[in-house]
C-alpha positions as CSV (number, residue, x, y, z in Angstrom):
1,X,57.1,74.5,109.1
2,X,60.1,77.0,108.3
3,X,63.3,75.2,107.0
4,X,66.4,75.4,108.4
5,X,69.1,77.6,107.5
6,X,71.4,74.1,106.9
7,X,68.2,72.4,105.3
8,X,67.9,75.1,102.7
9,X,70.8,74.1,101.2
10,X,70.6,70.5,100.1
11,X,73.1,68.3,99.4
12,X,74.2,68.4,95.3
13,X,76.4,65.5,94.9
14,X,77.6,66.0,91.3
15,X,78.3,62.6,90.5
16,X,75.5,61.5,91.2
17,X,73.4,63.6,89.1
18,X,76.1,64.1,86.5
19,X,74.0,62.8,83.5
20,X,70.6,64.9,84.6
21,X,73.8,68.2,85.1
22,X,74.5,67.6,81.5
23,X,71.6,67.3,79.7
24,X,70.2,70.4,81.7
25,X,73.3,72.2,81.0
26,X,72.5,71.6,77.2
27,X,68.7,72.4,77.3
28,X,69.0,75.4,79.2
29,X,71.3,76.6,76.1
30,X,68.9,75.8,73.2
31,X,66.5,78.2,75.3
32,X,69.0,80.6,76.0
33,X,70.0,80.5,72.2
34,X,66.8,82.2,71.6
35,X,67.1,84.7,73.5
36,X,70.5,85.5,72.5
37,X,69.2,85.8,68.5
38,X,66.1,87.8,69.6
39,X,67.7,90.2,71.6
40,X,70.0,93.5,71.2
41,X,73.4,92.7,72.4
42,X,74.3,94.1,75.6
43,X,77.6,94.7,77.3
44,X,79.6,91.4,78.0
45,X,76.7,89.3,77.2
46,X,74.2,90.6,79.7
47,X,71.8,90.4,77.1
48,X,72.0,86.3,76.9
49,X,71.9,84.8,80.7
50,X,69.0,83.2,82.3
51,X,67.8,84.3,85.7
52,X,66.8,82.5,88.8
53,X,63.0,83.0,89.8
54,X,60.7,81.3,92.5
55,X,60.0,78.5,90.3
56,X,63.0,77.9,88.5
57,X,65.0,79.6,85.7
58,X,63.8,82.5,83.3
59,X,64.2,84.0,80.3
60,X,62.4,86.9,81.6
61,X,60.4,88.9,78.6
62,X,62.0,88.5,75.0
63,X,60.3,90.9,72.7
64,X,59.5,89.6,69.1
65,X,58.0,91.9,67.0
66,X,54.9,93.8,68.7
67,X,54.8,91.0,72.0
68,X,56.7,89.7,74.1
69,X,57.2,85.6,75.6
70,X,58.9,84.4,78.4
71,X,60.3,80.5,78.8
72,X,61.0,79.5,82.4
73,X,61.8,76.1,83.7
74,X,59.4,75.3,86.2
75,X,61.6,73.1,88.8
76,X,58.4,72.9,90.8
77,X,55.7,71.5,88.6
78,X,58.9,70.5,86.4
79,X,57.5,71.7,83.2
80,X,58.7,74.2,80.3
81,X,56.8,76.7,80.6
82,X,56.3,78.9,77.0
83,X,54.2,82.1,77.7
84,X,53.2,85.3,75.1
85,X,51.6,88.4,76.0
86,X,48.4,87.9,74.1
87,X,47.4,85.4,75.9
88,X,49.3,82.0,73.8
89,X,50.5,79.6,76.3
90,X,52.4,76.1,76.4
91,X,54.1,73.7,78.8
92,X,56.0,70.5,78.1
93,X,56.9,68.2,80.7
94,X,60.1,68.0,81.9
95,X,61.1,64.3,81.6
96,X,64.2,62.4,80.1
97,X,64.2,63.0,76.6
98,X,67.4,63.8,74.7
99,X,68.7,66.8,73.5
100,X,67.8,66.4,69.9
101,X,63.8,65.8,71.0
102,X,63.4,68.7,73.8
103,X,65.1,71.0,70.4
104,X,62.8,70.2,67.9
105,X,59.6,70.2,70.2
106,X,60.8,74.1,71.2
107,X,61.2,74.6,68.1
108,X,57.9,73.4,67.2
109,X,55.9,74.9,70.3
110,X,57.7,78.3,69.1
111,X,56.9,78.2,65.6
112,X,53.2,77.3,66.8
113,X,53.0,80.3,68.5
114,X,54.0,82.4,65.5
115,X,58.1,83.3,66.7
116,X,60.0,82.6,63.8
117,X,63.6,82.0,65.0
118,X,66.8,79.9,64.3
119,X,69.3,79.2,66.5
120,X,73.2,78.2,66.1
121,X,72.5,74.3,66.7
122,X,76.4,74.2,68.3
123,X,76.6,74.4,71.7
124,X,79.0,76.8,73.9
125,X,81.8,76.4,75.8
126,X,81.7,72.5,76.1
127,X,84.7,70.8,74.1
128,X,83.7,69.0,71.2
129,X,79.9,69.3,71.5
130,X,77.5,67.5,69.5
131,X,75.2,70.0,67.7
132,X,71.7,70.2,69.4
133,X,69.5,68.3,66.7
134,X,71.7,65.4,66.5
135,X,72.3,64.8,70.4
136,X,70.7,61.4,71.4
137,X,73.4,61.0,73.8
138,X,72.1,63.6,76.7
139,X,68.9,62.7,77.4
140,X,68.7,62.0,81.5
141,X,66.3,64.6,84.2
142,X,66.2,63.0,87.2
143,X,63.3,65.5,88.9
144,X,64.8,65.2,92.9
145,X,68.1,66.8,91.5
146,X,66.4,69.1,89.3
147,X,64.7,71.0,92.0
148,X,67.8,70.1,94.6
149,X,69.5,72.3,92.2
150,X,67.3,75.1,91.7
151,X,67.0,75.1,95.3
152,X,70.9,76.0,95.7
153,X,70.5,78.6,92.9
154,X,67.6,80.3,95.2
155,X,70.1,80.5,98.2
156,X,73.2,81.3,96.4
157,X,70.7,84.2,94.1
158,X,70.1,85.7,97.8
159,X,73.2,86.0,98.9
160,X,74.9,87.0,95.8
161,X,72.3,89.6,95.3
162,X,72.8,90.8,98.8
163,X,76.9,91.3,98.2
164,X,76.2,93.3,95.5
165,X,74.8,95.9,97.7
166,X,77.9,96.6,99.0
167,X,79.3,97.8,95.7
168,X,78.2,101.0,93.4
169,X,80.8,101.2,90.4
170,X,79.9,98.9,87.4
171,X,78.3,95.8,88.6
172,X,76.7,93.1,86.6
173,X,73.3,91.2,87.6
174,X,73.3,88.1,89.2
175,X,72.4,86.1,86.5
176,X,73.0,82.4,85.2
177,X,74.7,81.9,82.0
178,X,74.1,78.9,80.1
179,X,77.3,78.6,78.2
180,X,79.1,78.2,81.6
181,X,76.3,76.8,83.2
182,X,77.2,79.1,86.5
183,X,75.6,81.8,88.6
184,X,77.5,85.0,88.6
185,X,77.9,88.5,89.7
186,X,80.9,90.7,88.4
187,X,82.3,93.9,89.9
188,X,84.3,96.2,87.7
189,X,86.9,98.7,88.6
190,X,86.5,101.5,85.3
191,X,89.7,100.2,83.9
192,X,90.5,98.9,80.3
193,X,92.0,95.4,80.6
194,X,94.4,93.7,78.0
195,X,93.3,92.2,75.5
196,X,92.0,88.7,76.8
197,X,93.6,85.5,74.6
198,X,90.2,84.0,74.0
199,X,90.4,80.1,73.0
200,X,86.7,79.4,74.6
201,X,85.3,76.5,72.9
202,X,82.3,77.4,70.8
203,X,82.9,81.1,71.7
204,X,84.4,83.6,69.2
205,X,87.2,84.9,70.2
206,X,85.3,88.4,69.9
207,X,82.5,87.3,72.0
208,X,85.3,86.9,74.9
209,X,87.6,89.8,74.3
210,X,84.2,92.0,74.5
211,X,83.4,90.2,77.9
212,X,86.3,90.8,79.4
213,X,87.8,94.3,78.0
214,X,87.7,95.8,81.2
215,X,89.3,94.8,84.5
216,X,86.4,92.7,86.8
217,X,86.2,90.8,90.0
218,X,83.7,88.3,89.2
219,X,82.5,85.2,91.6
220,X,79.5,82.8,91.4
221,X,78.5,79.2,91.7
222,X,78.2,75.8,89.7
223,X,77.1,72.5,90.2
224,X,80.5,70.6,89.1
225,X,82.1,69.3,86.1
226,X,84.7,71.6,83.9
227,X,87.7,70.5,85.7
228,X,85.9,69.5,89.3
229,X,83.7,67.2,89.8
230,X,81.7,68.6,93.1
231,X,79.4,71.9,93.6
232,X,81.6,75.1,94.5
233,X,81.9,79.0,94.6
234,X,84.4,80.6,93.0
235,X,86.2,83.7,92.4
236,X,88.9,85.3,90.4
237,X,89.9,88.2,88.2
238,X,90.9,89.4,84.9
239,X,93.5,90.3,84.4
240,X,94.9,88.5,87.5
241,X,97.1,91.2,89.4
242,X,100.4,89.8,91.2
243,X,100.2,88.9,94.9
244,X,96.0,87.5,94.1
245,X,96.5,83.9,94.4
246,X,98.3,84.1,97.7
247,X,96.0,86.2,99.5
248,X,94.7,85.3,102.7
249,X,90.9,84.4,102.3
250,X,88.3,82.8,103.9
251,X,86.5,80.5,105.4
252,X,89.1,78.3,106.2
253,X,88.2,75.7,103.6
254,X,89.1,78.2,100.3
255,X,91.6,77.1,98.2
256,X,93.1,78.7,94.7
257,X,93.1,76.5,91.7
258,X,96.1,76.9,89.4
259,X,94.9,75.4,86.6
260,X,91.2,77.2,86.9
261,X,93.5,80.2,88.0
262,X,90.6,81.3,90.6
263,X,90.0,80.6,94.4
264,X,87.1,77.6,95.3
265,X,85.4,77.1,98.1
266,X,83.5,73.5,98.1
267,X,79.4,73.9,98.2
268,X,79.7,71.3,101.2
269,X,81.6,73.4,102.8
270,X,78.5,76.0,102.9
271,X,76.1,73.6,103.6
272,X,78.0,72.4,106.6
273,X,78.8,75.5,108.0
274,X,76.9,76.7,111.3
275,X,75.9,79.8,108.9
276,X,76.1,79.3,105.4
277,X,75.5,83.0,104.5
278,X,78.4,84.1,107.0
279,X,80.8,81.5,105.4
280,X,80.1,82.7,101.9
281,X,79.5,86.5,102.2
282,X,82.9,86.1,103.9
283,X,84.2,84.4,100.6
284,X,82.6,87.0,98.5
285,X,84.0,90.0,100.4
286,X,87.7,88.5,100.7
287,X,88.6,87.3,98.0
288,X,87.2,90.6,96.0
289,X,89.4,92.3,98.5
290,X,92.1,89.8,97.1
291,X,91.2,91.2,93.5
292,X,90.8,94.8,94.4
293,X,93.3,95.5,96.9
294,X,96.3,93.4,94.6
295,X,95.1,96.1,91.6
296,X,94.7,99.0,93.6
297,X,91.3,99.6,92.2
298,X,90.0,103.1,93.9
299,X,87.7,100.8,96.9
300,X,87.1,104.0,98.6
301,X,84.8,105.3,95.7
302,X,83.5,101.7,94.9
303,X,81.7,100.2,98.0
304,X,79.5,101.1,100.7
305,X,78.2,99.4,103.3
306,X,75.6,95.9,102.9
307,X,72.3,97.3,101.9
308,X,69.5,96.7,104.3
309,X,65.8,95.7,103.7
310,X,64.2,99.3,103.6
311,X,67.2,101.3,104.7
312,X,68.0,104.3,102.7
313,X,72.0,105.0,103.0
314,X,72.8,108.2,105.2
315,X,75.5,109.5,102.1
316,X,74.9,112.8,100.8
317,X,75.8,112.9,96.7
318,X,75.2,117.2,97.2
């Protein structure tokens, strides 16, 4: 039986899961840490996110030496799932077990498999973090919220994915970072941007000057916590241009959060809507219009149309 569009995006109640949110939030960065060390940097971090796949979340291939592995959480079978291109294989159960544990056994499984690596045991961008090997406290996965979650990451991949269409200047992959623990997609405008203040808890201030040295329209989801404690999209931009936070946006339901200093629209408010992919591609497309139109960035050379399955665009670039 095919779901419905309302039934493919399940309810996310944060509080509810907020123990299984945090201890995910924390493995998903000892993974991503090894990625990050194995791999040449790439502008604003591209080379460090995770990416949403039909079974869960993906390194995709991280090349060490002559091969190449792959770790994916498998939200499905809920495994870890360790993979190398001659053949080497392992997968460890997904279960509650605390930060410290599920650290040293990736450790291990990775040194069994020959990848030498070390990782900065501090995590990112969470205030006052305990570092990874001495974390007993995290240590909840409750496997119904799990998958609930990678299930909203599917829908919200789609439809990110299909607003990006609709832009051809600079445009980042949708992609999930682990320090924020967010999906995101970020449109650029060519411009240089001032010099952004930094402050990011366990983030040089380097790291977030180079993320951010040009101007960007950037919107995406996460599951709660950081200031709110339910599921929503958001948007905003850097540097925030005078009339943004005022704009008229929609659905009706969007607000703008001074102290986040970017608009939200609640994941219920999705979920509930008669078409969830209207109400958000309609929060994607206004409030970057917010962003673009408030900077005069040059829209007429930027964006095109939605792409459509198979549909070559009818532009000439003679």
């Amino acid at each position: 039986m095919i779901a419905s569009k309302r039934s493919s995006w399940p309810e996310l109640p944060y509080r509810e899961w907020r123990e299984t949110c945090e201890t995910l939030h924390l493995w998903t960065q000892v993974v991503g840490k090894v990625r990050l060390v194995l791999t040449p940097w790439l502008n604003h971090s591209w080379h460090v996110p995770l990416y949403v796949s039909a079974r869960g979340l993906t390194t995709s291939p991280i090349y060490y030496e002559d091969r190449a592995f792959e770790i994916v959480f498998d939200f499905n079978r809920h495994v870890l799932d360790i993979v190398s291109s001659d053949g080497w294989e392992s997968q460890l159960p997904l279960k509650p077990r605390s930060v410290a544990a599920f650290f040293e056994i990736v450790m291990a499984e990775l040194g069994r498999a020959g990848i030498k690596v070390e990782i900065d045991e501090h995590p990112s961008e969470i205030p006052d973090a305990i570092p990874f090997s001495r974390d007993s406290v995290h240590a909840a996965y409750d496997r119904d919220f799990a998958h609930r979650f990678w299930q909203v990451l599917l829908q919200a991949d789609r439809v990110l994915k299909q607003f990006r269409t609709g832009f051809i200047g600079k445009c980042s992959p949708v992609h999930f970072f682990w320090g924020s623990f967010d999906l995101a997609v970020t449109r650029f405008s060519g411009r240089r941007a001032p010099i952004h203040p930094g402050g990011v808890p366990g983030l040089s201030d380097a790291v977030v000057r180079e993320a951010y040295s040009h101007e960007v329209s950037s919107a995406g989801f996460w599951p709660g916590g950081g200031g709110i404690e339910y599921p929503a999209f958001y948007s905003y931009a850097y540097p925030q241009p005078e009339g943004f936070s005022t704009s008229a946006v929609e659905p009706g339901s969007v607000f703008f959060s001074p102290e986040l200093r970017e608009f939200l629209l609640p994941y219920d408010a999705v979920r509930s809507a008669s078409d969830p992919d209207a109400a958000l591609l309609a929060f994607l497309q206004s409030t970057y219009e917010a962003a673009a139109s408030n900077a005069n960035w040059d829209r007429t050379a930027l964006e095109r149309p939605l792409g459509m399955p198979g549909v070559c665009p009818a532009e000439s670039y003679e």
